[in-house]
Backbone as CSV, one residue per row, in Angstrom:
resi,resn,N_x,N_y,N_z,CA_x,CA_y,CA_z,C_x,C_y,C_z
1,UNK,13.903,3.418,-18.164,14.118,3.132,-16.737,14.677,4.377,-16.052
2,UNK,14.311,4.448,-15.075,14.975,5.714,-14.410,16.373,5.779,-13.540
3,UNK,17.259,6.924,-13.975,18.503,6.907,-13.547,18.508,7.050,-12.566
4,UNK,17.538,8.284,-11.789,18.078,8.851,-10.570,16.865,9.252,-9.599
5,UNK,17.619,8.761,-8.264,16.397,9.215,-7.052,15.637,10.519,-7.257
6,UNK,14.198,10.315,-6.923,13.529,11.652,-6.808,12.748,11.999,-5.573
7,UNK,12.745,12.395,-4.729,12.094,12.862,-3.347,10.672,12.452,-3.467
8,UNK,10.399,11.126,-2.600,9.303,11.031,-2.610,8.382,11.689,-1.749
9,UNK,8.826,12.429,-0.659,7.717,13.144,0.005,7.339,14.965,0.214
10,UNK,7.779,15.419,-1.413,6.973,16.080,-1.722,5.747,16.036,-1.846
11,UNK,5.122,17.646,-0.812,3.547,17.616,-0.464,2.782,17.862,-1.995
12,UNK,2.484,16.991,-2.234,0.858,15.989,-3.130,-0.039,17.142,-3.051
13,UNK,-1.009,17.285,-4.311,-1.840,17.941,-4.232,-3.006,17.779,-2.768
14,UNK,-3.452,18.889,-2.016,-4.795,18.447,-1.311,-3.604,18.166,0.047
15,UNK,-2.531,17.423,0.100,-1.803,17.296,0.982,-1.142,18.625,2.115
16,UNK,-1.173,18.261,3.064,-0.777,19.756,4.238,-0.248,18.856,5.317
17,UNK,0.395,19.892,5.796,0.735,19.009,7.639,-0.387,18.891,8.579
18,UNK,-0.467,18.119,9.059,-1.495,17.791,10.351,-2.767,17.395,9.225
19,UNK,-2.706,17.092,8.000,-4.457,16.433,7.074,-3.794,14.927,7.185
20,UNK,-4.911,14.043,6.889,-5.133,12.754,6.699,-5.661,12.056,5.824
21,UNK,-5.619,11.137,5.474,-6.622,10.536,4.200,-7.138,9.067,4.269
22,UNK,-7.836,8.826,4.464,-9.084,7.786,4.831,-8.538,7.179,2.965
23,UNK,-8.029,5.891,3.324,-7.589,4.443,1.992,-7.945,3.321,2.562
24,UNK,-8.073,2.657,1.458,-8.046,1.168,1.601,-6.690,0.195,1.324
25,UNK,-6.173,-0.452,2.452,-4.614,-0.873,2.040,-4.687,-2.445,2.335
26,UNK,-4.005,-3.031,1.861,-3.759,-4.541,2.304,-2.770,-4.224,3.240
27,UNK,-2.249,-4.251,4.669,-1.827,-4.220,5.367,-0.661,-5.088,5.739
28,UNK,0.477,-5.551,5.978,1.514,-6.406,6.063,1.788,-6.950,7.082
29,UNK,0.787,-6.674,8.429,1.136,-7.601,9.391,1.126,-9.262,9.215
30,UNK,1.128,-9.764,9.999,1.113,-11.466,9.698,1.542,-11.915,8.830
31,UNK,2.378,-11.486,8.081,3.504,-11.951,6.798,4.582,-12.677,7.288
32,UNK,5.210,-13.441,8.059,6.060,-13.880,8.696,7.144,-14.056,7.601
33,UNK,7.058,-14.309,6.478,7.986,-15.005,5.181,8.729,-13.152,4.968
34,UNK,7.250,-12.594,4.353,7.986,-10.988,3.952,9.090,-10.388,5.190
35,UNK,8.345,-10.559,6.815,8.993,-10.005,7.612,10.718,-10.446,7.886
36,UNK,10.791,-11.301,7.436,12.082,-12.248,7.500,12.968,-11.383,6.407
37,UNK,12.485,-11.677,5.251,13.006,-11.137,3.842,13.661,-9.729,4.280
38,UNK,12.493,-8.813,4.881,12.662,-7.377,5.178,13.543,-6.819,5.832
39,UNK,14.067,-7.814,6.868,15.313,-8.134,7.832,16.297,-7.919,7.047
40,UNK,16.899,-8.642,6.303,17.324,-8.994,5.450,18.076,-7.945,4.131
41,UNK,17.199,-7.576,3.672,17.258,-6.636,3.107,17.734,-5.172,3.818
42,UNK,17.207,-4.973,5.221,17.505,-3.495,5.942,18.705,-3.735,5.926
43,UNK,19.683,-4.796,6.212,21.191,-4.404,6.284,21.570,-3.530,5.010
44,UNK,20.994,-3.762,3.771,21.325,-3.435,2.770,20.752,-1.636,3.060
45,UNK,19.892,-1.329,3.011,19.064,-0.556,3.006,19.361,1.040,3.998
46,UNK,19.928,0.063,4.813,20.590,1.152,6.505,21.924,1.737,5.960
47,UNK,22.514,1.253,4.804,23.798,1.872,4.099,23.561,3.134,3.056
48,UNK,21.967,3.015,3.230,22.185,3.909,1.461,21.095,4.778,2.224
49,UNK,21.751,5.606,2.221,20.970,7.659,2.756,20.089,8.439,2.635
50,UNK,20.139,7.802,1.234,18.969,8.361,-0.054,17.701,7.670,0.390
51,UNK,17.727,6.606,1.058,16.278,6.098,1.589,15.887,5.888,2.802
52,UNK,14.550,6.068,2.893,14.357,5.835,4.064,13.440,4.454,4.342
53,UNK,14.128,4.004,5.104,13.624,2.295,5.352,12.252,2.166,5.919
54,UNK,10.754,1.283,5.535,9.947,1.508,6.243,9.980,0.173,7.119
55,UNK,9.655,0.716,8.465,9.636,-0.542,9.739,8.381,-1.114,9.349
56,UNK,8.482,-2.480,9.826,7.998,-3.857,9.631,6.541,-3.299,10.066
57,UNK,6.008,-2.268,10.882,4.998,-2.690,11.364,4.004,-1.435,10.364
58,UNK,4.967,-1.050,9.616,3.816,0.350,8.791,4.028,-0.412,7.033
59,UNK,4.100,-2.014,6.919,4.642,-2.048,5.789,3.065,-2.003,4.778
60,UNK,2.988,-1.932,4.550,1.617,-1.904,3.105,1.825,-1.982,1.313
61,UNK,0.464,-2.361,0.529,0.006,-2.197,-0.549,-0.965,-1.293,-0.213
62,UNK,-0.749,0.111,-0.645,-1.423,1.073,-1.309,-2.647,0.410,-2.315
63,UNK,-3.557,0.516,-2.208,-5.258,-0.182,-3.004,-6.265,0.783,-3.523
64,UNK,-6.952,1.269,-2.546,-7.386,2.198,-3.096,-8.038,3.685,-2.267
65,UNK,-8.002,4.896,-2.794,-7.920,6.223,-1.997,-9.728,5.945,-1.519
66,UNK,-10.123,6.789,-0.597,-11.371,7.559,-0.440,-11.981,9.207,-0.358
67,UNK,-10.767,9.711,0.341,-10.646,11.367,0.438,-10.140,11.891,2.315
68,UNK,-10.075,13.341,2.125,-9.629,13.536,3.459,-10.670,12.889,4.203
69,UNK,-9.978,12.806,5.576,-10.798,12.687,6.331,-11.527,14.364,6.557
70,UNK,-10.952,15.500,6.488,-11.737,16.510,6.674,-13.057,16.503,5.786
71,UNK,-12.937,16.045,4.590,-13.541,16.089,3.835,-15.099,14.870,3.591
72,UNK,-15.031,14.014,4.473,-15.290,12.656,4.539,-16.420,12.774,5.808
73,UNK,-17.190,12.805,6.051,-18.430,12.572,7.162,-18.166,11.200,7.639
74,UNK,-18.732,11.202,9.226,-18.724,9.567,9.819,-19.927,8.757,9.192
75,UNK,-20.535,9.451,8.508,-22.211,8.765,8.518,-21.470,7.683,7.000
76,UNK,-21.267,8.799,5.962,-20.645,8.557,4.583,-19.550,7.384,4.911
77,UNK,-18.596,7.555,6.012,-17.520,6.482,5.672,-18.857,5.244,6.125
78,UNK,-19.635,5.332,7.090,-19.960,4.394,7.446,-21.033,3.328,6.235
79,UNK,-21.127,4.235,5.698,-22.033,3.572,4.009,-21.318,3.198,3.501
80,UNK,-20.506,3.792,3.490,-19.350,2.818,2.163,-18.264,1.503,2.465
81,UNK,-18.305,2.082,4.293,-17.498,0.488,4.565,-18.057,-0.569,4.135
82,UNK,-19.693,-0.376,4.471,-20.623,-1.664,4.561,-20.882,-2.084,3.330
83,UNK,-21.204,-1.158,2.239,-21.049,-1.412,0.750,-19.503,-2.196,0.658
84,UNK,-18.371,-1.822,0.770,-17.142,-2.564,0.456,-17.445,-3.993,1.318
85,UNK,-17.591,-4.150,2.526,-17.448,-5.598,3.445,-18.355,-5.996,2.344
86,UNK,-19.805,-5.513,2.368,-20.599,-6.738,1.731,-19.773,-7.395,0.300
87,UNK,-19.274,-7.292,-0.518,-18.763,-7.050,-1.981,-17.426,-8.115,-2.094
88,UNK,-16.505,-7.765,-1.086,-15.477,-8.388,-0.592,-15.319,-9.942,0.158
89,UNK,-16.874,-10.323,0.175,-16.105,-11.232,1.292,-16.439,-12.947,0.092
90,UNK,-16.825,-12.841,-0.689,-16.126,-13.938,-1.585,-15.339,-14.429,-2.290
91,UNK,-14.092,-13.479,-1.999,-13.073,-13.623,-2.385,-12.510,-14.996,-2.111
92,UNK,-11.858,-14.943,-0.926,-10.907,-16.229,0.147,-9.921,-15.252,-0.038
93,UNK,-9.119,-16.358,0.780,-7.676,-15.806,0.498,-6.563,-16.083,-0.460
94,UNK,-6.281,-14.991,-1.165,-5.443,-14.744,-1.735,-4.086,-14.689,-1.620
95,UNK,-3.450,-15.910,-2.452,-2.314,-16.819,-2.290,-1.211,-15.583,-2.883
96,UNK,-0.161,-14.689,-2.790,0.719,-13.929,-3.936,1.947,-14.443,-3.954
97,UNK,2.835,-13.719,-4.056,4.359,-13.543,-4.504,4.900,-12.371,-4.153
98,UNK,5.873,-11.972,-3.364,5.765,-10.472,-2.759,7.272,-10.149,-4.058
99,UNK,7.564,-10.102,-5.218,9.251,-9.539,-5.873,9.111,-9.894,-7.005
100,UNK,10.117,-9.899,-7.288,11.721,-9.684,-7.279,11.902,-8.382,-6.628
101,UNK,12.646,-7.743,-5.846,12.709,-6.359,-5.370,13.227,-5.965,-6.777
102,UNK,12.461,-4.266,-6.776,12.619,-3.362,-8.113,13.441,-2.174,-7.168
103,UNK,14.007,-1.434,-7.768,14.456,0.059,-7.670,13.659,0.963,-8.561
104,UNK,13.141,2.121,-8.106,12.630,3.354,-9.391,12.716,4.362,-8.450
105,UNK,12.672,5.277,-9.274,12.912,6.364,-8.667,12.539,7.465,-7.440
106,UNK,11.096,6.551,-6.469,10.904,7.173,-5.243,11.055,5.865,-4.970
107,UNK,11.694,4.591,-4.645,12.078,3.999,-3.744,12.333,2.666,-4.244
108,UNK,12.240,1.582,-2.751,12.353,0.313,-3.319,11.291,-0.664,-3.291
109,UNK,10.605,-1.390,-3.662,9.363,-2.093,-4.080,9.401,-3.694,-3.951
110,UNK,8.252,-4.064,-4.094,8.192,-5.657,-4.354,6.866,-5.988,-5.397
111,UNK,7.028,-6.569,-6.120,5.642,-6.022,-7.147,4.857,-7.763,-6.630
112,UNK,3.735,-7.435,-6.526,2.782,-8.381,-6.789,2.384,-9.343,-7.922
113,UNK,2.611,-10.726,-7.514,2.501,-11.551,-8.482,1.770,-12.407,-7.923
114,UNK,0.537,-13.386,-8.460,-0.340,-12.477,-9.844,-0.820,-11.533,-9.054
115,UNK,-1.115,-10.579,-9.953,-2.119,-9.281,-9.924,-3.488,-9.135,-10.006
116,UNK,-3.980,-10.400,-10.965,-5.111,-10.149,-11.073,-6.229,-9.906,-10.308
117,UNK,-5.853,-10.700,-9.082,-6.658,-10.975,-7.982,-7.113,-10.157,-6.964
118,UNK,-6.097,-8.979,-7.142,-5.579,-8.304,-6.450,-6.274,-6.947,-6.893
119,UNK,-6.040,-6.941,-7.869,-6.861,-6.017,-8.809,-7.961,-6.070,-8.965
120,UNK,-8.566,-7.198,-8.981,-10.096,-7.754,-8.192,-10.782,-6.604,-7.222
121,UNK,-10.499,-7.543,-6.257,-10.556,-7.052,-4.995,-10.316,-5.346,-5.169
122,UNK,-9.495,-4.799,-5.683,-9.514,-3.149,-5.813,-10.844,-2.940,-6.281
123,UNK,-10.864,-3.337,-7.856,-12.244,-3.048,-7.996,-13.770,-3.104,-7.336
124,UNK,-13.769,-4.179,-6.889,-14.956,-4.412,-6.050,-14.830,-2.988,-4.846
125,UNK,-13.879,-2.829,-3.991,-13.652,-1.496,-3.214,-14.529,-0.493,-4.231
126,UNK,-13.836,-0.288,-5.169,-14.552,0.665,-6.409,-15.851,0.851,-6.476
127,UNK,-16.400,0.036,-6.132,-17.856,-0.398,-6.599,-18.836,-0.219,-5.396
128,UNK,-17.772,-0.767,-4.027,-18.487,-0.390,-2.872,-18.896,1.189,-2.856
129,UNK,-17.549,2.362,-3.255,-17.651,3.166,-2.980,-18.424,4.228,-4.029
130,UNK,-18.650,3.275,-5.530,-19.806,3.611,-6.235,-21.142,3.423,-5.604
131,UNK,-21.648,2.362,-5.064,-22.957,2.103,-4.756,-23.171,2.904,-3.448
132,UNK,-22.225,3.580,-2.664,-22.640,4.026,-1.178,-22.536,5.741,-1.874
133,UNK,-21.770,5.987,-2.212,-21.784,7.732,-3.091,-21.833,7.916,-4.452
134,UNK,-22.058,7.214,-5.281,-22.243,7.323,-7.001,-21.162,6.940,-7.568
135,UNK,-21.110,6.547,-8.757,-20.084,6.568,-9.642,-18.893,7.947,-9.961
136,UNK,-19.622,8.433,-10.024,-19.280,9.715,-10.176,-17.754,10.354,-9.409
137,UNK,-18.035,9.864,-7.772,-17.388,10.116,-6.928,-16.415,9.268,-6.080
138,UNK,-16.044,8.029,-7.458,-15.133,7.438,-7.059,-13.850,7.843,-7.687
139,UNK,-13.090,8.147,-6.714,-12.225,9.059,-6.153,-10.900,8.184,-7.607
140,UNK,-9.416,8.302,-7.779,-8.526,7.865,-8.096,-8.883,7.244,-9.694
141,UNK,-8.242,7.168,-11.316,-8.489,6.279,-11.755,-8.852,4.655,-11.787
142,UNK,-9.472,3.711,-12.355,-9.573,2.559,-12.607,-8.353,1.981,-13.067
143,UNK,-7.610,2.371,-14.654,-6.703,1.826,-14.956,-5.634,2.354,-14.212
144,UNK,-4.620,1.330,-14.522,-2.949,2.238,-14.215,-2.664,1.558,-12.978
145,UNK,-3.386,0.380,-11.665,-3.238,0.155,-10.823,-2.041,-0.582,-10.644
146,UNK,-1.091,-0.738,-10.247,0.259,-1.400,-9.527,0.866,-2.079,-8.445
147,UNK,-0.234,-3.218,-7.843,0.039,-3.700,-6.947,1.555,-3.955,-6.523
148,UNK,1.856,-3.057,-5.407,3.491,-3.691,-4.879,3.356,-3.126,-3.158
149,UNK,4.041,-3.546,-2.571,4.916,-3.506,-1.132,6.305,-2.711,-1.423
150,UNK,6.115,-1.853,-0.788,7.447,-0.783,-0.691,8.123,-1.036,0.657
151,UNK,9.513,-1.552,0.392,10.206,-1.647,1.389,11.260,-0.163,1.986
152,UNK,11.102,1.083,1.447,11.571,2.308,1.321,11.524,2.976,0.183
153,UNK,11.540,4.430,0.817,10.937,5.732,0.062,12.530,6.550,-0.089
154,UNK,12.588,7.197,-1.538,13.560,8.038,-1.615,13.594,9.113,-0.906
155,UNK,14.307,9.963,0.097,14.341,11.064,0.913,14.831,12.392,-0.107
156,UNK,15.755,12.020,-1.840,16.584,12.813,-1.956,15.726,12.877,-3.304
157,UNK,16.436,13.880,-3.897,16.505,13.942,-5.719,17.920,13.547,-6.297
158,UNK,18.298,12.935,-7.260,19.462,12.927,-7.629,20.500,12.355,-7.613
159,UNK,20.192,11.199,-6.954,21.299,9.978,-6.610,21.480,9.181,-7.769
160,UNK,22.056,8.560,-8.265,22.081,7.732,-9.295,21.772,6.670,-8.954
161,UNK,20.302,5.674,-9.466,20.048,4.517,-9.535,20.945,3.302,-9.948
162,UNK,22.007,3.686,-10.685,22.310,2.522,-10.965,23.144,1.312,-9.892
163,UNK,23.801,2.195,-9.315,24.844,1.512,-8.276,23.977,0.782,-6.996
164,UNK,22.754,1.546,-6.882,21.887,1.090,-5.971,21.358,0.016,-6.284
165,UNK,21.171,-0.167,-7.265,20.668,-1.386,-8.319,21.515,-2.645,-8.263
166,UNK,22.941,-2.513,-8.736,23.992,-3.192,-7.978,23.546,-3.418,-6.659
167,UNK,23.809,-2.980,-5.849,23.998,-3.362,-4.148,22.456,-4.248,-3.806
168,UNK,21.371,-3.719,-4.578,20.386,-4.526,-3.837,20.064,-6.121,-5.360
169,UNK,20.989,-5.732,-5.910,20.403,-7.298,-6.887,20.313,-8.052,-6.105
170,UNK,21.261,-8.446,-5.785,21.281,-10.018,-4.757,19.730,-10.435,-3.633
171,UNK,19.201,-9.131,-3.801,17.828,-9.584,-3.334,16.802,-9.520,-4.062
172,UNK,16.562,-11.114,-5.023,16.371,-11.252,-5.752,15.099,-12.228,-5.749
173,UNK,15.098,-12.763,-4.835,13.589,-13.861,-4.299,12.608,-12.797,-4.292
174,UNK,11.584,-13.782,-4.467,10.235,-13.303,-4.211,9.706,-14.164,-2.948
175,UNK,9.062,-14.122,-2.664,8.363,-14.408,-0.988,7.106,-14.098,-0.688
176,UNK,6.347,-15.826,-0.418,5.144,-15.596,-0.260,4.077,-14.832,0.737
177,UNK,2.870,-14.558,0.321,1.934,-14.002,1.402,0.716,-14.242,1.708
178,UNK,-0.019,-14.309,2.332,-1.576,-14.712,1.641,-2.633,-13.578,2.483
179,UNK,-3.491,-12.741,1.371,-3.612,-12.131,2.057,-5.815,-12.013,2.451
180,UNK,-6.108,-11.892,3.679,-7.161,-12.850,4.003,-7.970,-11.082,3.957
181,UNK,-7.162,-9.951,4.517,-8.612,-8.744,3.883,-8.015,-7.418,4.078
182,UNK,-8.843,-6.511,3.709,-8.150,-5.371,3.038,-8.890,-4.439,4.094
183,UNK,-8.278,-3.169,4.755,-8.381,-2.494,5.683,-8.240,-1.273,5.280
184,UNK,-9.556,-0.266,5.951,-9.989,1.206,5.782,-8.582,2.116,6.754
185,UNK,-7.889,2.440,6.413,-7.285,3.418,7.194,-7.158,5.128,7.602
186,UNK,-6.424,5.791,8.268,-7.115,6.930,8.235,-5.420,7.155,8.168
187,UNK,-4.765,7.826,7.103,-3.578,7.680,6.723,-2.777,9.105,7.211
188,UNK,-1.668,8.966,7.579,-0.872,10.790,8.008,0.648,10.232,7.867
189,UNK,0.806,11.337,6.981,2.152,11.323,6.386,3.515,12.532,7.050
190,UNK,3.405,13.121,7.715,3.867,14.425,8.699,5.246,14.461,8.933
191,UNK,5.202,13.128,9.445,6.636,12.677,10.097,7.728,12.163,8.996
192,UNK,7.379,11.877,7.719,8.688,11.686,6.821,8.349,9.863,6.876
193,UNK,7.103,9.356,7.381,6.839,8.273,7.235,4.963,8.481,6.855
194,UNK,4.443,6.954,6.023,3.327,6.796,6.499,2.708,6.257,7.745
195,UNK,2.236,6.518,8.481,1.234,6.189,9.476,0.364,6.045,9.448
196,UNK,-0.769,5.160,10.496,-1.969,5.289,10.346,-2.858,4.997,11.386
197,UNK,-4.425,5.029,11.477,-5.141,4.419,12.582,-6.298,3.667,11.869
198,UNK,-6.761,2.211,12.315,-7.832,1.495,11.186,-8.841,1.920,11.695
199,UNK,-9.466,2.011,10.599,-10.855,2.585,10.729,-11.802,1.784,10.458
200,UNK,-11.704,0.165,9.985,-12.305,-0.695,9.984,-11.849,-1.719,8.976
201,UNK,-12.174,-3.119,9.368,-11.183,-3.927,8.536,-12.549,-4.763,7.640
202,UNK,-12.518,-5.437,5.899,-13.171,-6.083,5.308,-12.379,-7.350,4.969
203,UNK,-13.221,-8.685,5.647,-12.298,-9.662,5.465,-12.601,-10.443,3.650
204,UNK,-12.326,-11.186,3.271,-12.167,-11.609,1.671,-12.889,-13.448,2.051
205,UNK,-13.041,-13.344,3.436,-13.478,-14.789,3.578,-15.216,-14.401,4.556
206,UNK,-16.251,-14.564,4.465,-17.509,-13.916,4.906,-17.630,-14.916,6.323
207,UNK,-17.625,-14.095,7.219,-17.793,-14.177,8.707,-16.427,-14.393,9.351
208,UNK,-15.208,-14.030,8.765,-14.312,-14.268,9.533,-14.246,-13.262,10.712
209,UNK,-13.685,-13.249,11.643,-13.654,-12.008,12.798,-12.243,-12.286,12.849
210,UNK,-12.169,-10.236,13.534,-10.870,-10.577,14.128,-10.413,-10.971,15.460
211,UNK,-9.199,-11.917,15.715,-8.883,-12.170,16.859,-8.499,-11.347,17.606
């Protein structure tokens, strides 16, 4: 287990100021249960230095990469959205579990329970973005995936985990979500937060629209 904070926003390979990166994320709006929880938790969270808290409206599961957008053509994203929507939409919606909140060493988390489903749905993304550009050129490993919700990112190196660990036990529930589809974003990290703009959304239920 890890003792001590490590700076999570050291620049990433391929990463620069002012680049972007075109992902696929489950997105956290309309969570009303998580958004409550998250409340909740920031009192805790606004005390400790070492992190930086993410606001309710940038909250996400990380799913799966595509590449820069420099790197990325409009024609290309536009093949591969349509490969992912088609692939995705027999899912339904997917019932989870957003915890127990974890501590590690770039921040604080909520792990996904079950996973499987979830992991699903990644793959199929996978597959979209095999059948629209090859196998070849799907971007990120297969194994190793970790569905969770990060409620804050470590700012520091070197803090000691354990005491932090203390202060946030007591938030210890898990809290439901259900999540109905998974969204193309065009991702920028600059500001010491993630951000983003959608670049198109795939619902998990076939013909849903958005309101």
């Amino acid at each position: 287990m890890d003792a001590e904070t490590r700076d999570h926003w050291w620049w990433r390979p391929g990463w620069r100021r002012g680049r972007s990166f075109y992902t696929w994320h489950f997105l956290m709006d309309g969570q009303p249960e998580l958004h409550e929880f998250v409340k909740h938790v920031r009192l805790a969270l606004d005390e400790l230095p070492m992190f930086d808290p993410i606001p309710i409206q940038w909250l996400h599961m990380t799913t799966q990469g595509v590449g820069f957008s420099d790197e990325v053509g409009e024609q290309e994203l536009a093949a591969l959205g349509a490969a992912v929507i088609r692939r995705v939409g027999d899912f339904g919606p997917l019932r989870v579990r957003l915890g127990p909140l974890c501590v590690d060493a770039e921040g604080v988390h909520l792990p996904v329970q079950p996973s499987e489903a979830v992991s699903a749905v990644r793959q199929s993304v996978r597959d979209g973005i095999g059948e629209a550009w090859g196998q070849d050129r799907v971007p990120e490993p297969a194994a190793g995936f970790f569905p969770h919700v990060s409620l804050a990112y470590a700012n520091t190196s070197g803090s000691p985990l354990h005491p932090i660990r203390d202060i946030l036990r007591r938030y210890g529930d898990a809290v439901p979500a259900t999540l109905t589809r998974i969204t193309l974003i065009d991702l920028n990290r600059d500001e010491g937060m993630y951000r983003w703009r959608t670049i198109m959304t795939a619902f998990l239920v076939k013909d849903q629209v958005e309101l």
